[in-house]
N, CA, C and O atoms as a GROMACS GRO file, in nm:
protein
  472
    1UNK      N    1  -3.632  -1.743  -3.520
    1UNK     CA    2  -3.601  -1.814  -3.399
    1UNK      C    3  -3.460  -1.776  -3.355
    1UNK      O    4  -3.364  -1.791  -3.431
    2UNK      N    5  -3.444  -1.713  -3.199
    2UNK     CA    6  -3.349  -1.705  -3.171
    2UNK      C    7  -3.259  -1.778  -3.062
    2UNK      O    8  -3.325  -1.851  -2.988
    3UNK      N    9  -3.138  -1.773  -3.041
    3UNK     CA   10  -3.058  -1.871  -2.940
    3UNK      C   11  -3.102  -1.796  -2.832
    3UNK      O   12  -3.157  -1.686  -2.842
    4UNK      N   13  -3.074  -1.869  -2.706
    4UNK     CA   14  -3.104  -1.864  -2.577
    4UNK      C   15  -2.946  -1.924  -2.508
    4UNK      O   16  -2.902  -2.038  -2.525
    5UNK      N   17  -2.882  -1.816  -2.428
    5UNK     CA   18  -2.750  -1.850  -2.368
    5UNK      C   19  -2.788  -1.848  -2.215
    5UNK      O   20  -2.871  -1.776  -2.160
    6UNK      N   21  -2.720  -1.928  -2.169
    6UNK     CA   22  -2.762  -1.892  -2.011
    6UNK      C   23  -2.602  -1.878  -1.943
    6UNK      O   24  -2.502  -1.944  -1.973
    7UNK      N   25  -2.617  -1.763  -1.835
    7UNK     CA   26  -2.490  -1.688  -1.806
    7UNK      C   27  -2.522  -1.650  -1.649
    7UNK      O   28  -2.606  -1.584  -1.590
    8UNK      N   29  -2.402  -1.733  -1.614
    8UNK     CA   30  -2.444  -1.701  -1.460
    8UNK      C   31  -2.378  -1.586  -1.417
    8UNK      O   32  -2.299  -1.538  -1.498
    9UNK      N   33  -2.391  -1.530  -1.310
    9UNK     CA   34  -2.353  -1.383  -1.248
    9UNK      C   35  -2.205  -1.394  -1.269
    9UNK      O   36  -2.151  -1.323  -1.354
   10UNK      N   37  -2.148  -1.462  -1.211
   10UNK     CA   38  -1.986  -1.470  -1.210
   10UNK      C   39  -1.961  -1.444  -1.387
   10UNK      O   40  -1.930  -1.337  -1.438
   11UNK      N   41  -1.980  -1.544  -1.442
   11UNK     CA   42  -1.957  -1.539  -1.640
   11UNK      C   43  -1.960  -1.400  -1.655
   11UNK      O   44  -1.869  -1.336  -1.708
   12UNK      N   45  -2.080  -1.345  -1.603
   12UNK     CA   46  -2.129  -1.175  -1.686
   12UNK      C   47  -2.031  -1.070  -1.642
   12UNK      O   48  -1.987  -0.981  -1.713
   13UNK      N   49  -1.991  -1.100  -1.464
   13UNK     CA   50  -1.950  -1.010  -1.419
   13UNK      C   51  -1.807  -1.027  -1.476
   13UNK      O   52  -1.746  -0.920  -1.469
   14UNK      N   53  -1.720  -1.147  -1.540
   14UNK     CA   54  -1.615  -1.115  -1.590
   14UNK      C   55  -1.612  -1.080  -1.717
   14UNK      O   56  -1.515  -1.025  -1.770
   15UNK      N   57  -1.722  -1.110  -1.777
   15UNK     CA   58  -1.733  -1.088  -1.971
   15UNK      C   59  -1.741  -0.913  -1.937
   15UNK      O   60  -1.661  -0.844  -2.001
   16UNK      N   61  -1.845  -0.832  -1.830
   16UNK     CA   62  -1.827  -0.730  -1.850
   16UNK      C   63  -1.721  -0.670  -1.800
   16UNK      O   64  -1.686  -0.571  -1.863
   17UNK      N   65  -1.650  -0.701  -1.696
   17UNK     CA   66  -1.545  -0.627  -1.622
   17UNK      C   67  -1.425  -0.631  -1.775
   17UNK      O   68  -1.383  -0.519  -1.806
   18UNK      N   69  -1.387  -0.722  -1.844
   18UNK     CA   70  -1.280  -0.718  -1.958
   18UNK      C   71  -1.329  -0.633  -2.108
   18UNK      O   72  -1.258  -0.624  -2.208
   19UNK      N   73  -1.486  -0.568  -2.090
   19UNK     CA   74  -1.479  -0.472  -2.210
   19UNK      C   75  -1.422  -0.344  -2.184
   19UNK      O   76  -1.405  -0.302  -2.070
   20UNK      N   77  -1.393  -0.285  -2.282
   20UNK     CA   78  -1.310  -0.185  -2.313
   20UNK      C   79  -1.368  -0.034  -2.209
   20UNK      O   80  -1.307   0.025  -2.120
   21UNK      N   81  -1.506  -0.008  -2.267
   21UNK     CA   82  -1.559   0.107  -2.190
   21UNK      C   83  -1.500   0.091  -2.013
   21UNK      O   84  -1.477   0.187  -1.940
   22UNK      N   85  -1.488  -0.038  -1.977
   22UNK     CA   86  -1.540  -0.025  -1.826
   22UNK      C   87  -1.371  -0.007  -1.803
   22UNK      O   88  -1.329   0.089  -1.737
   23UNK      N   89  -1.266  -0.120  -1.871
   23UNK     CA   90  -1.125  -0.113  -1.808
   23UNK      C   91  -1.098   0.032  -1.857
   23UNK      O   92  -0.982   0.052  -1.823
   24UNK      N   93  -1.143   0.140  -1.917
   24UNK     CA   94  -1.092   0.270  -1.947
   24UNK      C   95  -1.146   0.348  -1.819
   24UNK      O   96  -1.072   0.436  -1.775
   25UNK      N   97  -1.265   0.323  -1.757
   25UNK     CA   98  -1.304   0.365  -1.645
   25UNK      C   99  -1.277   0.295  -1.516
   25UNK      O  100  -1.328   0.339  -1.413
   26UNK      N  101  -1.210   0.200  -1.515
   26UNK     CA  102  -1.124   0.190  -1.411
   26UNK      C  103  -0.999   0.216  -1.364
   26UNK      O  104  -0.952   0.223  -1.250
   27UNK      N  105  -0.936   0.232  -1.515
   27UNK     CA  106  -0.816   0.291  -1.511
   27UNK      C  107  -0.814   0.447  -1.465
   27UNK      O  108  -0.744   0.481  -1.370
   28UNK      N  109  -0.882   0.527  -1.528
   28UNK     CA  110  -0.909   0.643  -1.490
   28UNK      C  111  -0.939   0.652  -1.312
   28UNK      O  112  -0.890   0.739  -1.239
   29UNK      N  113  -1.014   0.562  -1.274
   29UNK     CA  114  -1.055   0.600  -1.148
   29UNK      C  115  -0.935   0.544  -1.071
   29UNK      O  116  -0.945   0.582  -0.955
   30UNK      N  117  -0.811   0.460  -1.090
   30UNK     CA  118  -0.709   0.424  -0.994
   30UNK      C  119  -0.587   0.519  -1.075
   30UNK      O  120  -0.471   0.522  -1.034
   31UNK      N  121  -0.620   0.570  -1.156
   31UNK     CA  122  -0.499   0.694  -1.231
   31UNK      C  123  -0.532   0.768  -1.087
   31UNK      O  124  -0.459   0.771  -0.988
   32UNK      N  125  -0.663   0.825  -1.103
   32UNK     CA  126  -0.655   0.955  -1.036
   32UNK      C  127  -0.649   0.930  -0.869
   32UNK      O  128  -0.612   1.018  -0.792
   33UNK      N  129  -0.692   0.792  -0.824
   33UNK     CA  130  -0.642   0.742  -0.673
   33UNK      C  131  -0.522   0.745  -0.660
   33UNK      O  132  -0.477   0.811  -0.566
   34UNK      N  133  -0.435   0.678  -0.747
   34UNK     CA  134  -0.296   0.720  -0.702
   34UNK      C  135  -0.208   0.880  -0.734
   34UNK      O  136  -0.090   0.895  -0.702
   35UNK      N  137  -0.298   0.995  -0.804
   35UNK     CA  138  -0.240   1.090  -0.821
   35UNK      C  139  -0.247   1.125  -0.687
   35UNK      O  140  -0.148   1.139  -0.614
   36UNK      N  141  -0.393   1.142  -0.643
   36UNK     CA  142  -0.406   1.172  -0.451
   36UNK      C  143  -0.319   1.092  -0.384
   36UNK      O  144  -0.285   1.151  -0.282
   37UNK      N  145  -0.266   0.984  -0.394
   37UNK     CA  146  -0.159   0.956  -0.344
   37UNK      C  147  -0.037   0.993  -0.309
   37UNK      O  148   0.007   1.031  -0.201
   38UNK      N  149   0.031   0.973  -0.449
   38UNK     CA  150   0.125   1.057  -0.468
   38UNK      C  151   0.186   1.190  -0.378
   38UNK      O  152   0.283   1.206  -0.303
   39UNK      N  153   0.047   1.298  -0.439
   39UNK     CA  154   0.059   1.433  -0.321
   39UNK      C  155   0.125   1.413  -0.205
   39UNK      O  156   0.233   1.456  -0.164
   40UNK      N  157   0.010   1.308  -0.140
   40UNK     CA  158   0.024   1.269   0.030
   40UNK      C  159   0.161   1.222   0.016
   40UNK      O  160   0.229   1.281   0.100
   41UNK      N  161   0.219   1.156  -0.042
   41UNK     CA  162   0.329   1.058   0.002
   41UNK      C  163   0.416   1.173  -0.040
   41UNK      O  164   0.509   1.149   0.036
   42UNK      N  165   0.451   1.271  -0.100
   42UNK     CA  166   0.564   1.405  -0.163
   42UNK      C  167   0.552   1.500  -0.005
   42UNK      O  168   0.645   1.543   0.063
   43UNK      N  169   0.421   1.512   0.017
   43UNK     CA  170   0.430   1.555   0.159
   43UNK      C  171   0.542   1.587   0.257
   43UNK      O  172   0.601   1.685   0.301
   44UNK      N  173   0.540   1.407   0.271
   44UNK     CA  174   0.567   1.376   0.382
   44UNK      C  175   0.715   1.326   0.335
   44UNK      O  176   0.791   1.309   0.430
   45UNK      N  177   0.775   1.294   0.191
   45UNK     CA  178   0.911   1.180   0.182
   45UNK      C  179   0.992   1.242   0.248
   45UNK      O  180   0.974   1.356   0.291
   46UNK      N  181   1.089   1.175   0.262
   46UNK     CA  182   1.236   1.249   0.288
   46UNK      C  183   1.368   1.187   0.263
   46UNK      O  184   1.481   1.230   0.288
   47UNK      N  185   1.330   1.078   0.207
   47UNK     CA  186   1.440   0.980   0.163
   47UNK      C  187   1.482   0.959   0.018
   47UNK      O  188   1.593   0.941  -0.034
   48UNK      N  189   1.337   0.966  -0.040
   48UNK     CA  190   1.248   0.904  -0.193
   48UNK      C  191   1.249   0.802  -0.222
   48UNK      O  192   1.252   0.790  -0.345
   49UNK      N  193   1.250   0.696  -0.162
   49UNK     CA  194   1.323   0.557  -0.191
   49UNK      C  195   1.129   0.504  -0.222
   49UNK      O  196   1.100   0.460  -0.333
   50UNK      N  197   1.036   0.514  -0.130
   50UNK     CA  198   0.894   0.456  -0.208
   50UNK      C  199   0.841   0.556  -0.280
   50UNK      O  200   0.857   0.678  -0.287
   51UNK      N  201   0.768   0.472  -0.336
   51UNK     CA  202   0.643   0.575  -0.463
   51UNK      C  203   0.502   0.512  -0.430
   51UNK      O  204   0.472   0.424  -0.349
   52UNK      N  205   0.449   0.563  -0.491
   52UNK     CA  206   0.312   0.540  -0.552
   52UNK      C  207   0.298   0.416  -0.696
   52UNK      O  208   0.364   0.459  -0.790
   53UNK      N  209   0.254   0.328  -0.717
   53UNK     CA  210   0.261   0.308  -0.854
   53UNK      C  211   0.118   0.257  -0.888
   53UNK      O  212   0.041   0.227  -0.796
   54UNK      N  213   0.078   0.245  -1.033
   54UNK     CA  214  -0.050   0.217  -1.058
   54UNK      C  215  -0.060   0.069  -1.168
   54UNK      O  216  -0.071   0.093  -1.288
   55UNK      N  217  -0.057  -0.017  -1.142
   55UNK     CA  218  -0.077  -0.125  -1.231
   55UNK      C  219  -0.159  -0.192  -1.291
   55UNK      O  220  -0.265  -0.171  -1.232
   56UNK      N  221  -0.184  -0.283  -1.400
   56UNK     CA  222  -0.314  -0.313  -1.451
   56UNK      C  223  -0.269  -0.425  -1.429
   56UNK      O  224  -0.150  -0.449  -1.452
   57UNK      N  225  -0.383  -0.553  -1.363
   57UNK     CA  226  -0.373  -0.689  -1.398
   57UNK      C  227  -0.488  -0.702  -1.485
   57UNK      O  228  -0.540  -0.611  -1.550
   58UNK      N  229  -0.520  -0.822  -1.480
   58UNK     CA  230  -0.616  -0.894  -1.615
   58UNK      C  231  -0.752  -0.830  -1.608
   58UNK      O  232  -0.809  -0.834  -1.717
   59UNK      N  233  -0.812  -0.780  -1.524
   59UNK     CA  234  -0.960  -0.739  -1.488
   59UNK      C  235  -0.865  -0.605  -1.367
   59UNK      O  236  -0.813  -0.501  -1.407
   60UNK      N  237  -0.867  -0.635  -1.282
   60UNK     CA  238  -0.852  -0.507  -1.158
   60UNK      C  239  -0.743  -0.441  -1.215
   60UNK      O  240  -0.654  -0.500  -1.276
   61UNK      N  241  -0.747  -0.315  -1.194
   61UNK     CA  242  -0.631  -0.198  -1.135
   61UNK      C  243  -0.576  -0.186  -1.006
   61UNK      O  244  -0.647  -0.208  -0.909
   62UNK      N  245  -0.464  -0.155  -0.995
   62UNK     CA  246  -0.404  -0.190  -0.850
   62UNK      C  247  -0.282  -0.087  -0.835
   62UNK      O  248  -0.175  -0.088  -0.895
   63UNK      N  249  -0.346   0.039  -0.696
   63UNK     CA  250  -0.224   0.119  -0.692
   63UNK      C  251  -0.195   0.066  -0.559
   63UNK      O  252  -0.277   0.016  -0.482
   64UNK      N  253  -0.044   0.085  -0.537
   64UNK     CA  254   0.072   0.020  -0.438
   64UNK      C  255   0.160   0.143  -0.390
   64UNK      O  256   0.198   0.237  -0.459
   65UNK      N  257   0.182   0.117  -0.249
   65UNK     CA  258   0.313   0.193  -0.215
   65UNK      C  259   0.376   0.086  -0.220
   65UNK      O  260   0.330  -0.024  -0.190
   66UNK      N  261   0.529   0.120  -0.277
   66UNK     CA  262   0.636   0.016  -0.406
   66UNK      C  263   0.724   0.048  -0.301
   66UNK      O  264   0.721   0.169  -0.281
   67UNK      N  265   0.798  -0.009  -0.229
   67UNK     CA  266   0.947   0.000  -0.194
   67UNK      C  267   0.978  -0.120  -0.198
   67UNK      O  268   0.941  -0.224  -0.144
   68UNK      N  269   1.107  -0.066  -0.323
   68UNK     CA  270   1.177  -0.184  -0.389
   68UNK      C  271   1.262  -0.252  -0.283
   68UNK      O  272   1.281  -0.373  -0.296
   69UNK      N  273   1.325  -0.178  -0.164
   69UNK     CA  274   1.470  -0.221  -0.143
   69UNK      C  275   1.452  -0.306  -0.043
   69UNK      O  276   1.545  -0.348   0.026
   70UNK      N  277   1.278  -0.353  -0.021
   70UNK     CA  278   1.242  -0.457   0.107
   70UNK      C  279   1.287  -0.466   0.247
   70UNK      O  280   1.330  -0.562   0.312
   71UNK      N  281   1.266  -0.327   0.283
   71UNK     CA  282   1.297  -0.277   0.409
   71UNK      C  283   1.171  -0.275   0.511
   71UNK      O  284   1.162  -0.231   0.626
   72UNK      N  285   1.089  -0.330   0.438
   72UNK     CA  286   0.963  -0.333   0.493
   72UNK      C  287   0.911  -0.143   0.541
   72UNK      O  288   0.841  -0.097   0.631
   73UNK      N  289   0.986  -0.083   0.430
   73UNK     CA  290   0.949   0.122   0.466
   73UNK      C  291   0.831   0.119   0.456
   73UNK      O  292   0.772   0.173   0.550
   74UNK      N  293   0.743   0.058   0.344
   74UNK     CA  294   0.625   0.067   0.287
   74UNK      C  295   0.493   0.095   0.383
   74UNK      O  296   0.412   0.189   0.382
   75UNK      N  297   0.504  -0.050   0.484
   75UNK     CA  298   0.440  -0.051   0.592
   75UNK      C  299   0.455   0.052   0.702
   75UNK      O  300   0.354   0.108   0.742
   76UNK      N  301   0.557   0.076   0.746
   76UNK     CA  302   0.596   0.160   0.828
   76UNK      C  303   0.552   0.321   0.807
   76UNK      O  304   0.516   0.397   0.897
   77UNK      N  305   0.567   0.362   0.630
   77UNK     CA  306   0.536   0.439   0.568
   77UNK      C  307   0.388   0.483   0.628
   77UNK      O  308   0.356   0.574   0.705
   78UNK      N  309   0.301   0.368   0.551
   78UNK     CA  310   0.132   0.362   0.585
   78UNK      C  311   0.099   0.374   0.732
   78UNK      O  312   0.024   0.463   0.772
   79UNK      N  313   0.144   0.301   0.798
   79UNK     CA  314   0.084   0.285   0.929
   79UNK      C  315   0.140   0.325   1.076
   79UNK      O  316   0.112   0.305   1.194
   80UNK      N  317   0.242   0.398   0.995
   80UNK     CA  318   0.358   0.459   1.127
   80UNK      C  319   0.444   0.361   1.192
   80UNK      O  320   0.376   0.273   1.244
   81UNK      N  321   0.591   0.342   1.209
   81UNK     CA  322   0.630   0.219   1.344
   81UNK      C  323   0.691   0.274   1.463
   81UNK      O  324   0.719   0.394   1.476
   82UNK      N  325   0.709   0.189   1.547
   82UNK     CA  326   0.737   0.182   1.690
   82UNK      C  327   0.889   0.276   1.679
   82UNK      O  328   0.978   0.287   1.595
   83UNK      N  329   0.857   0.341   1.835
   83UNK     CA  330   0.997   0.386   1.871
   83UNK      C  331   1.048   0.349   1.968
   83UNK      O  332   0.984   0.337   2.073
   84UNK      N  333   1.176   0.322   1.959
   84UNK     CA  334   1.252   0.218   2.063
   84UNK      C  335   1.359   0.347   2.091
   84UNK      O  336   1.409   0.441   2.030
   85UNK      N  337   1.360   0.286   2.226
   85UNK     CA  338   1.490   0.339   2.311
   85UNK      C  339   1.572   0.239   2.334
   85UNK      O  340   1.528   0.124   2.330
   86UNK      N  341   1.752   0.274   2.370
   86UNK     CA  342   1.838   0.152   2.401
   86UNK      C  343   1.867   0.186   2.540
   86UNK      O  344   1.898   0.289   2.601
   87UNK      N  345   1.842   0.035   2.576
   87UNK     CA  346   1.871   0.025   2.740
   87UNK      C  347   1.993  -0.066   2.745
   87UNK      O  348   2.018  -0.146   2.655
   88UNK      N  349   2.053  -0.052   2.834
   88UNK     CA  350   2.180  -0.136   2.866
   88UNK      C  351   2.154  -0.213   3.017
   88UNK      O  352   2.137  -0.175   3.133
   89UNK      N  353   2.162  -0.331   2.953
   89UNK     CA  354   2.177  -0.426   3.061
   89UNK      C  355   2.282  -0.475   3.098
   89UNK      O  356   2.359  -0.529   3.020
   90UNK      N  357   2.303  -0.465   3.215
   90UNK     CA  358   2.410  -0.576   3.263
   90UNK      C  359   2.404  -0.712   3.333
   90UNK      O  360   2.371  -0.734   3.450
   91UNK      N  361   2.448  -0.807   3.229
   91UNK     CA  362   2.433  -0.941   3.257
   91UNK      C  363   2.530  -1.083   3.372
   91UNK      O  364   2.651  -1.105   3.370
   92UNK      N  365   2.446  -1.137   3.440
   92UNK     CA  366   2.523  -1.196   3.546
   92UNK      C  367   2.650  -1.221   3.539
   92UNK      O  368   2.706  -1.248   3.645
   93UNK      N  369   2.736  -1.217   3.404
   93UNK     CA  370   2.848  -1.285   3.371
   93UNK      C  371   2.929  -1.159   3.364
   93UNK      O  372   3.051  -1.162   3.350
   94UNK      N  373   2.870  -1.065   3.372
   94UNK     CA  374   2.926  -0.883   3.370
   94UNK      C  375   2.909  -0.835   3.234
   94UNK      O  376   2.883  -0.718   3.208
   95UNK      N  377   2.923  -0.915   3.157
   95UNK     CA  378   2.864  -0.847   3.029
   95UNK      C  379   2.792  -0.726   3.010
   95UNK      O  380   2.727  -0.697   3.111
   96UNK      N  381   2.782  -0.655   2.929
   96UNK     CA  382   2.724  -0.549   2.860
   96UNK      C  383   2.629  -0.552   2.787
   96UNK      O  384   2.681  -0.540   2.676
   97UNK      N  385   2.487  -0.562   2.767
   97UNK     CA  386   2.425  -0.569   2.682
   97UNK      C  387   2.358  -0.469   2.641
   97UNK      O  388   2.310  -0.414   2.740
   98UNK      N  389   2.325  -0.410   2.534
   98UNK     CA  390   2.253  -0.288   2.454
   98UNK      C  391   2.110  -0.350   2.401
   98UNK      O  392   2.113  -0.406   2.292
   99UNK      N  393   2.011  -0.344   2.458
   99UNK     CA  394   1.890  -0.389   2.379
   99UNK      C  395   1.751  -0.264   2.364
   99UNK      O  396   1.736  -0.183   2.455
  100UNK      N  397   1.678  -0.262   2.268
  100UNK     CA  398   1.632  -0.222   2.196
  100UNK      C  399   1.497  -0.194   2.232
  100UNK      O  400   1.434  -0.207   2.127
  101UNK      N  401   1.406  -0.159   2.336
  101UNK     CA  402   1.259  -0.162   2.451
  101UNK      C  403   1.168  -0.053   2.324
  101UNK      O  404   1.214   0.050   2.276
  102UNK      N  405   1.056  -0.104   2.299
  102UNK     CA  406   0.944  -0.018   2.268
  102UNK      C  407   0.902   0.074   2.366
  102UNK      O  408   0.864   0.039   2.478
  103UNK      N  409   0.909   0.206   2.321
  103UNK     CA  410   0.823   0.318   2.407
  103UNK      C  411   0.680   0.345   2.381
  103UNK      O  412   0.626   0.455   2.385
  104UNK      N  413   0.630   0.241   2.356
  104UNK     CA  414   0.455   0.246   2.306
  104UNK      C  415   0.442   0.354   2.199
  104UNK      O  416   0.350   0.354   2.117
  105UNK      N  417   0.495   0.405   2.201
  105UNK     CA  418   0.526   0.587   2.125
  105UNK      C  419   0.542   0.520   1.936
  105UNK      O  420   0.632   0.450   1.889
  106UNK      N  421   0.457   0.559   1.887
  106UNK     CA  422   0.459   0.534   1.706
  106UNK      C  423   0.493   0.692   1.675
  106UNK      O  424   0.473   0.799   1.731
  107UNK      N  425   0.572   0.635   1.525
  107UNK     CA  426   0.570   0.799   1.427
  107UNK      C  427   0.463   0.778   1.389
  107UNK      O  428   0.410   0.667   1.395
  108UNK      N  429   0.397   0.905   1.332
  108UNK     CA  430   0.296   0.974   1.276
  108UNK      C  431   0.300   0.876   1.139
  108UNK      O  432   0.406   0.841   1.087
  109UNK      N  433   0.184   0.843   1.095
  109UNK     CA  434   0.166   0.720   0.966
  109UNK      C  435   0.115   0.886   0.850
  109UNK      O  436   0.032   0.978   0.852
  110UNK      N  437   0.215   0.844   0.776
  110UNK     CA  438   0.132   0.880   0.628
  110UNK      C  439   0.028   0.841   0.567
  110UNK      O  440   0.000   0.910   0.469
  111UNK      N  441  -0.059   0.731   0.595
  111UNK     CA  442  -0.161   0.715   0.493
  111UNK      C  443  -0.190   0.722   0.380
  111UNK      O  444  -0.302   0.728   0.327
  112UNK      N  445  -0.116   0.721   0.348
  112UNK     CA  446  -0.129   0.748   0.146
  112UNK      C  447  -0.229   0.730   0.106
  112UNK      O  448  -0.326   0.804   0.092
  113UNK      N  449  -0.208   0.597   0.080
  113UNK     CA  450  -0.351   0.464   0.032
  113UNK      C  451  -0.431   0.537   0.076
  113UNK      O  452  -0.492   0.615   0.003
  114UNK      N  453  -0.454   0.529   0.230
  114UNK     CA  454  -0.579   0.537   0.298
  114UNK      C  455  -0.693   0.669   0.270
  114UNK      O  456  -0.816   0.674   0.263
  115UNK      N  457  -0.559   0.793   0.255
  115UNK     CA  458  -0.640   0.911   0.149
  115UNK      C  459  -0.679   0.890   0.080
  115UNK      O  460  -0.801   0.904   0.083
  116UNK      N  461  -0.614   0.833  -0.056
  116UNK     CA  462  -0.644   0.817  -0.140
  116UNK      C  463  -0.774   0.752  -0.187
  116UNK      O  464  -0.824   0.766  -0.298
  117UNK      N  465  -0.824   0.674  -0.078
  117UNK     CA  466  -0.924   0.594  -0.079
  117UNK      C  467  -1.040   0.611  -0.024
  117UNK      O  468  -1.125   0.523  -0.006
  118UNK      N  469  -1.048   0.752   0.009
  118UNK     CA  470  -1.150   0.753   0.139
  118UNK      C  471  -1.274   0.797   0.043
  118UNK      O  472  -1.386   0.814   0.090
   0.00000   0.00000   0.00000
């Protein structure tokens, strides 16, 4: 006579996601997503200030473009940002003002991630 366990989808899908075979094959498969990364992002740097990095949490793997110095580059990096021109205003009081107008116009986005992922 044998036991009878009952295991719902969620239980299984974390009992299996934490054995060994599968986190060695996930690691492998976000090793080699962020090596294609990498490439793309050496491309294009010119500063070096972001990277690529590859991390393990408890179940998922997780690669990141990392910029430490919270300049928000990261984003800008991925998705290209806005280019501004300075216009000078002059204000009723005669003042001088220098402000900062979007030219609809973006830099060219690196995509890193987004290679990496396709």
């Amino acid at each position: 006579m044998g036991f009878e366990f009952t295991v719902s989808s969620k239980e299984l899908g974390r009992i299996i996601g934490r054995m060994a075979p599968v986190q060695a094959e996930l690691g492998a498969a976000a090793a080699s997503r962020a090596a294609v990364a990498r490439g793309v992002l050496k491309k294009h740097r010119r500063q070096g200030h972001s990277r690529i990095t590859h991390t393990q949490g408890l179940v998922d793997h997780y690669v990141w473009l990392d910029d430490t110095r919270g300049l928000e580059a990261a984003a800008a990096i991925e998705y290209g940002r806005n280019i501004y021109r300075t216009e000078v205003l002059k204000m009723a009081n005669g003042k001088v003002r220098k402000i900062r107008v979007p030219t609809g116009r973006k830099t060219r986005p690196v995509r890193a991630l987004r290679t990496a992922f396709k």
